[in-house]
Each structure stands twice: as C-alpha cells, then as structure tokens.
C-alpha positions in Angstrom: 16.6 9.2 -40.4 13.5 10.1 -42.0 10.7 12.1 -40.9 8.7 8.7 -41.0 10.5 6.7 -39.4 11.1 9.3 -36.5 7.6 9.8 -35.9 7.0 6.0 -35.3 10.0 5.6 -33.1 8.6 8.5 -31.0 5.1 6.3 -31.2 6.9 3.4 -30.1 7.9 5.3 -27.2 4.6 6.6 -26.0 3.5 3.1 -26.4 6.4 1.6 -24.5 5.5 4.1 -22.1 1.8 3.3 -21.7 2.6 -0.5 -21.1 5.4 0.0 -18.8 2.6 1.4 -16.0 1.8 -0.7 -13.3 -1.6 -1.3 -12.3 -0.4 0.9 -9.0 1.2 3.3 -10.5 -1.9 3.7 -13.0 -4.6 3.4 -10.9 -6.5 6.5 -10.2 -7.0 8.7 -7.1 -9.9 8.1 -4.6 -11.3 4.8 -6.7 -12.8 2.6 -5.1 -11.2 -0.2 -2.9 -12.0 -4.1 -3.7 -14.9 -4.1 -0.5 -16.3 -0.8 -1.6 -16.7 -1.7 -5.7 -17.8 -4.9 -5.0 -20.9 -3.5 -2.5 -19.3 -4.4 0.6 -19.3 -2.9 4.2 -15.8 -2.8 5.3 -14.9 -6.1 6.7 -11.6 -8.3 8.0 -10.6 -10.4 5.1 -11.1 -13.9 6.1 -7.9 -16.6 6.0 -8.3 -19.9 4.1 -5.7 -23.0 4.4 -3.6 -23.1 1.5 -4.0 -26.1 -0.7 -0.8 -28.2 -1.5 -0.2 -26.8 -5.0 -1.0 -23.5 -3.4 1.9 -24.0 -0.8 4.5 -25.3 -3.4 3.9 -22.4 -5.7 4.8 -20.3 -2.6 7.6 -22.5 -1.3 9.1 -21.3 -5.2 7.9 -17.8 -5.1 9.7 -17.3 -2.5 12.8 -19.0 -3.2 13.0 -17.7 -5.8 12.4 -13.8 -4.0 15.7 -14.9 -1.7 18.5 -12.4 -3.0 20.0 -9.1 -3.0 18.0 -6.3 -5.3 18.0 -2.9 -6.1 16.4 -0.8 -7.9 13.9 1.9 -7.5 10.3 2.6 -6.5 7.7 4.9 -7.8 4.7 6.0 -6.0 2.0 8.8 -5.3 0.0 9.9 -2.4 -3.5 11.3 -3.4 -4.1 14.9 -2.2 -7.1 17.8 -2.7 -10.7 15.9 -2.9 -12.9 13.1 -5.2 -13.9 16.0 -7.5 -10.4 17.8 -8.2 -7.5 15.1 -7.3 -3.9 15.3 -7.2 -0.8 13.3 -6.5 2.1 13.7 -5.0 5.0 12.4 -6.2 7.0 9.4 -3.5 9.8 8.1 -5.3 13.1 6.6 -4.1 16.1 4.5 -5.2 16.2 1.2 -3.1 18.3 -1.5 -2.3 16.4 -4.6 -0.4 17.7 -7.8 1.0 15.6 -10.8 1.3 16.0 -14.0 3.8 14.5 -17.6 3.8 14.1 -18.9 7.0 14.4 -23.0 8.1 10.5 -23.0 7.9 10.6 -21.2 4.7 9.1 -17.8 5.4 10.9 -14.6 4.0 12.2 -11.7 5.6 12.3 -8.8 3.3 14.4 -5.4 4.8 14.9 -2.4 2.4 17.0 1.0 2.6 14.7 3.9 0.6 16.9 6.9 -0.2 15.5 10.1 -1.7 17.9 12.2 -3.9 16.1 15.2 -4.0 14.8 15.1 -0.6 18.0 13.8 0.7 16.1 11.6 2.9 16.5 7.7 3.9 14.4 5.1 5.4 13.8 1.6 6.0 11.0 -0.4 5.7 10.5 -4.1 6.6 7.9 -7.0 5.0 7.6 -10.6 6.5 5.8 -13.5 5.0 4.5 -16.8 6.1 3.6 -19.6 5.6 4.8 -21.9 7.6 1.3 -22.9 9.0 -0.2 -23.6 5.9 -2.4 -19.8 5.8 -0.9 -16.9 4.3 0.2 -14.0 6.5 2.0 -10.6 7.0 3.8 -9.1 9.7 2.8 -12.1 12.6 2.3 -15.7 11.9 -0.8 -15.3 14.0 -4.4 -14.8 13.5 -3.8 -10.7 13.6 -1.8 -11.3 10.1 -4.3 -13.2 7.8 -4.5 -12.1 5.1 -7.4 -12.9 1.9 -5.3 -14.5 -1.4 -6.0 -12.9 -4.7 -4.1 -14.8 -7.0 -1.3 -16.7 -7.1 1.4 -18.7 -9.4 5.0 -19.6 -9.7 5.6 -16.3 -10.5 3.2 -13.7 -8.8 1.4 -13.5 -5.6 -1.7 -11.2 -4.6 -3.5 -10.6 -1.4 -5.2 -8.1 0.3 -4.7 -7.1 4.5 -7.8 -5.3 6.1 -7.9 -3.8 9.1 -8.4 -0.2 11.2 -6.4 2.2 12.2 -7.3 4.4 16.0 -6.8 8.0 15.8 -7.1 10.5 18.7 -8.1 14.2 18.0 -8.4 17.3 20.4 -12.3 18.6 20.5 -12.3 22.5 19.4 -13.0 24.3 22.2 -15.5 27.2 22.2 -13.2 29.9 23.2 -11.2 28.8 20.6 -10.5 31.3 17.4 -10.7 30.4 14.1 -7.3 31.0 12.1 -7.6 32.4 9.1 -6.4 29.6 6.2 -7.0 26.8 9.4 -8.7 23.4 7.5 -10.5 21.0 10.1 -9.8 17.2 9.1 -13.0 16.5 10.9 -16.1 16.1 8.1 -18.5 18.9 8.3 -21.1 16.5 5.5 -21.5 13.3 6.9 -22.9 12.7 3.7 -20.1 12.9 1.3 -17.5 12.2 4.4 -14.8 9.8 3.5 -13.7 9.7 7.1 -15.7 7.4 10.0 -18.5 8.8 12.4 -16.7 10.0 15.6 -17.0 8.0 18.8 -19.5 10.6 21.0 -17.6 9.1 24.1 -14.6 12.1 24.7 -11.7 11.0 26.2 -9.6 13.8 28.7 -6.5 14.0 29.6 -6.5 15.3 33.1 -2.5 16.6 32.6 -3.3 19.3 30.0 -7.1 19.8 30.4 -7.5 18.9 26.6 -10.3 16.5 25.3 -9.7 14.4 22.6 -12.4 12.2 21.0 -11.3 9.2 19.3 -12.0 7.4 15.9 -11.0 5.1 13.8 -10.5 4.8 9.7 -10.9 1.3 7.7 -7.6 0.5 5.5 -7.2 -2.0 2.7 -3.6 -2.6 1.5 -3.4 -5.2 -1.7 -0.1 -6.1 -3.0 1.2 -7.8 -5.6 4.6 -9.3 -6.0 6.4 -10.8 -9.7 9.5 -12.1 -9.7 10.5 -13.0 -13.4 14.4 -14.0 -14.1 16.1 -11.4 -12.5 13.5 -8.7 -12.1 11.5 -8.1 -8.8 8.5 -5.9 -8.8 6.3 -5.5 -6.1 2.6 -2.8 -6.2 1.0 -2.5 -3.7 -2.2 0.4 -3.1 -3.4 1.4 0.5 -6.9 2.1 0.0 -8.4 4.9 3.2 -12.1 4.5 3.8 -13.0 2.7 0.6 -11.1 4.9 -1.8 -7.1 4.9 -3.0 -5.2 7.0 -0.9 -1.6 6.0 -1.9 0.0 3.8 -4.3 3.9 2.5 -5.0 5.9 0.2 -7.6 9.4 -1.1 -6.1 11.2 -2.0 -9.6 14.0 -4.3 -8.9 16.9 -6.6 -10.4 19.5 -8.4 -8.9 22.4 -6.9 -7.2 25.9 -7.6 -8.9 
C-alpha cells in the first residue's frame, strides 16, 4: 500500500472516530444543564398529555426496544473543578433484557460487568405510558417527565428533581487533618453546591449534628433504536453543570 493511500486510511479513521462520539460521551465537563443555559432557576419539568401520533410513535419505539441486547457502555464522571476538569473513565460490558407489559409500558433490567474492576451491577429503567403522559420509574405524578423529542426511532426527555443530603457540622475541637478537603463551599459565590439549611439536625444517640441540604439534578436521556442496534445517552447534570455522562451501545442478542 502506498504512503498515500495509508495516510488517508489513517484519516478515515480519525474521522470515523470523531463521528462515532455521542453527544454524551462528547459533551464536556461542568457545561451547563438545559435550565441553567437557557436562564432558568432550577425548576420540576412540567408533564404534558401526549398527542395521538405522539403515543403511536411510542407504542413503536417501544416495541420495537422489546428484546434481548448486549453490548457495552461508555461513560465518565467529571472530577477536579470548572477551571481544570477531568474525567474518569466508567465503562462496562452489558447485557439488558427488555419487557412489554399488557398496557404497553417497558421494563428494561441490565447486568453491568467491569473487567478491569472485576465488578457487577444491575440497573433497572421503567417507562410509561399507559396514561397518556410520559414517565420514569412510577406511573404517577412523582415520575413526569418534560419530552424533548420524539420519533419512530428516538425518544428524549429530561427528569428534574432534588436529592437530600445530611452532613456532620465540624465541631470546634475538632483538628484539621493535614490533606482533609471539606465538600462544604467556602465561596458562596463561585459554589456549585446549594446554601445549607441553618436549621441543624442532632442525633441525640452519638451527640453529632448534622445540617441538611439538598442538590438540584437534571438527568436527560436519549434512546435510538435503529434495525438491530440499541443506544441509549443519557447525562446527569449536579447543580446546573454536567457531572456524569454514559452511552449503553447495543445490538441484539443471538
């Protein structure tokens, strides 16, 4: 082979390469969430009734989605800070099995095993849409979700909602450690996390206060099904800025 032709198979590649990324897996660390570009205060998304042709693309989508796949995922979690960011790799092979039920929602259940880590789990994802609004998790007002986009082939939507955390006050007598990293800000100004609660909970058994706050989390997904390919992004935006992001790559099982 010439020297030519070799250097535009190896462009071919890097090009392949480039259009091969996901919009998750390309996305970048601590951008902005869909609430916070678009000027938004952190808000629950707010449920519409599908339309007919809305509710027989998903009827398809997700017959379609009803099968046994494997594959892989691919994902990051964002470390370090807005200025200097890093990720950390989250990958996994996965096998998934997904179920239609008499009222036509899905049931997805996955097993994610790590080779190098030598570590499995499971994750599960239900769907409805059996009451005409799309939801996640519950087919109840706690899992509306706001549509994005939808065809016979894709779906998008967003979820919103917060997440309560409990955290022991420092005490005075306390001694710093040397290398010891609070989580708490210490700028409210360039803070990512929420303004603590000044109400300080106690628990009487170990004589510990905690104070308690909570963090606004925006998870979008997107899931194509084309022929016998399943791929599903999704990006879980922390306080208004990417804080993780994953591609499951799929195909039908033999």
């Amino acid at each position: 082979m010439g020297r030519g032709r070799k250097f535009v198979l190896s462009w071919f590649v890097i090009l392949v390469g480039f259009l091969n990324l996901t919009p998750a897996l390309a996305a970048d660390c601590f951008s902005l969430s869909p609430q916070a570009a678009s000027g938004k205060v952190f808000e629950p998304v707010k449920a519409r009734k599908l339309t007919s042709s809305e509710q027989r693309q998903i009827d398809t989508l997700f017959r379609k989605m009803a099968q046994q796949w494997e594959g892989e995922t691919q994902g990051y979690f964002c470390m370090g800070t807005e200025s200097s960011p890093r990720k950390r790799p989250d990958n996994y092979q996965v096998t998934a099995k997904v179920e239609r039920d008499s009222s036509g929602n899905i049931r997805l259940e996955a097993d994610l095993f790590s080779p190098p880590k030598k570590t499995r789990r499971r994750e599960n994802l239900r769907l409805f849409s059996s009451h005409d609004i799309l939801r996640i998790d519950v087919n109840s007002s706690s899992g509306d979700v706001g549509l994005v986009s939808l065809d016979n082939q894709h779906l998008e939507f967003i979820q919103t909602f917060r997440v309560t955390h409990r955290q022991p006050i420092k005490r005075d007598d306390d001694e710093e450690k040397e290398g010891e990293v609070s989580i708490l800000p210490v700028d409210d100004e360039v803070s990512i996390l929420p303004e603590i609660d000044d109400d300080a909970e106690e628990d009487e058994q170990e004589k510990i206060r905690f104070k308690t706050f909570s963090t606004a989390r925006e998870i979008v997904r997107k899931i194509t099904i084309s022929g016998a390919y399943l791929t599903i992004d999704y990006k879980v935006y922390t306080q208004g800025v990417l804080s993780s992001a994953s591609t499951w790559r799929m195909k039908k099982a033999r």
